[in-house]
C-alpha atoms as an extended CHARMM CRD file, in Angstrom:
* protein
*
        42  EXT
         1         1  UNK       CA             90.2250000000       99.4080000000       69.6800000000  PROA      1               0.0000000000
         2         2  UNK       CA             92.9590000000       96.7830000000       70.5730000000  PROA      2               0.0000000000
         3         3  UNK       CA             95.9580000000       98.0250000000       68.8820000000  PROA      3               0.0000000000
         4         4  UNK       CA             94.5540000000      101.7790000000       70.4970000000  PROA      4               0.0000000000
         5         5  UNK       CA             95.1030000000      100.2000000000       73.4640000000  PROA      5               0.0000000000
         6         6  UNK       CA             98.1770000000       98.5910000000       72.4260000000  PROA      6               0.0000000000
         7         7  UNK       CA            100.2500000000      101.8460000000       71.5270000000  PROA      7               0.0000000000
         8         8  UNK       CA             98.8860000000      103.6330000000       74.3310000000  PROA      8               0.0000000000
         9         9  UNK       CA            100.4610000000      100.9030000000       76.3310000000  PROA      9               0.0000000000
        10        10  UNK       CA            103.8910000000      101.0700000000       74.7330000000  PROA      10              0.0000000000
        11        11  UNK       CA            103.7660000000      104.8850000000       74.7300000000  PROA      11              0.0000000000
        12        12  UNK       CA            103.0040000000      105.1680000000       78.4260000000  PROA      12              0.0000000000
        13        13  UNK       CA            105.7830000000      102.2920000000       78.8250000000  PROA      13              0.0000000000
        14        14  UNK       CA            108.4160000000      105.0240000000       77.1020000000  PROA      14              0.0000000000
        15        15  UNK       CA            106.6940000000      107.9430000000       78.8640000000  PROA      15              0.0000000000
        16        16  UNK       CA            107.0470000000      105.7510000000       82.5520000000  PROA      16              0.0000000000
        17        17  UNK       CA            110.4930000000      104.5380000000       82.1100000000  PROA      17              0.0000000000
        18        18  UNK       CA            111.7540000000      108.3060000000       81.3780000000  PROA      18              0.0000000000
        19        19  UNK       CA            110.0100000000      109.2880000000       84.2410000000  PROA      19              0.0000000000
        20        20  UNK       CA            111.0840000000      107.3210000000       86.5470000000  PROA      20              0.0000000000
        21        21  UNK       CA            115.0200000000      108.0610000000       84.9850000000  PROA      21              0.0000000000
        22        22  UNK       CA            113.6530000000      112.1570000000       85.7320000000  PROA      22              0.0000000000
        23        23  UNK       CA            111.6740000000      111.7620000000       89.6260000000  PROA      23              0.0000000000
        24        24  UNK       CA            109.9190000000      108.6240000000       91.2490000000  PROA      24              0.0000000000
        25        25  UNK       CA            107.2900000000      110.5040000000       92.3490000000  PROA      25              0.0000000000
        26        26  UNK       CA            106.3430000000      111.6440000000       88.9320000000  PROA      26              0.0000000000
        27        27  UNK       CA            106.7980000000      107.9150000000       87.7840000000  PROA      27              0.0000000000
        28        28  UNK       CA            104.1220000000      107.4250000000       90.5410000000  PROA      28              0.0000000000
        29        29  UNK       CA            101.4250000000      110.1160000000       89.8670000000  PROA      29              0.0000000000
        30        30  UNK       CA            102.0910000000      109.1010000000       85.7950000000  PROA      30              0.0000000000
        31        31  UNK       CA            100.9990000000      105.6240000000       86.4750000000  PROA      31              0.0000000000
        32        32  UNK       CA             98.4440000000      106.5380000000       88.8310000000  PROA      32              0.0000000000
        33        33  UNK       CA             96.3700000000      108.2890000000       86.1470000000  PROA      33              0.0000000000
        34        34  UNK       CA             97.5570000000      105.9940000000       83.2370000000  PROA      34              0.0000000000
        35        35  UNK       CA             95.5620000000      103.2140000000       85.5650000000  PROA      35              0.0000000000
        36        36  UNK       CA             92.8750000000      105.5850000000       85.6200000000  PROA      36              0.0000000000
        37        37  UNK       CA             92.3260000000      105.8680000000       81.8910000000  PROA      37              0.0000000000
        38        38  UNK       CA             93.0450000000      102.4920000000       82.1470000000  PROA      38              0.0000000000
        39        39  UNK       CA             89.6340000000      101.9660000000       83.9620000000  PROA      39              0.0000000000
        40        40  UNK       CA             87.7170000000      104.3440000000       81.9230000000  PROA      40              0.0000000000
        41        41  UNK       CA             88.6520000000      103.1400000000       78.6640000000  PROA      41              0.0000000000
        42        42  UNK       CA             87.6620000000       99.2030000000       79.8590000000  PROA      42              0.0000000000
């Protein structure tokens, strides 16, 4: 479940840093639901 976790993290990472290279407020609304998977997932 940990390394799940893990390349999920490094995937959004990528996915977030292109993002916010693309639009800011994508960057925002991206990390807005990655926190809310976050919270469902722990």
């Amino acid at each position: 479940m940990r390394v799940i976790l893990f390349f999920l993290f490094l995937f959004m990472t990528a996915c977030w840093k292109n993002s916010v290279l693309l639009s800011p407020s994508t960057a925002h609304s991206f990390l807005a639901l990655c926190f809310v998977v976050f919270r469902d997932l722990i």
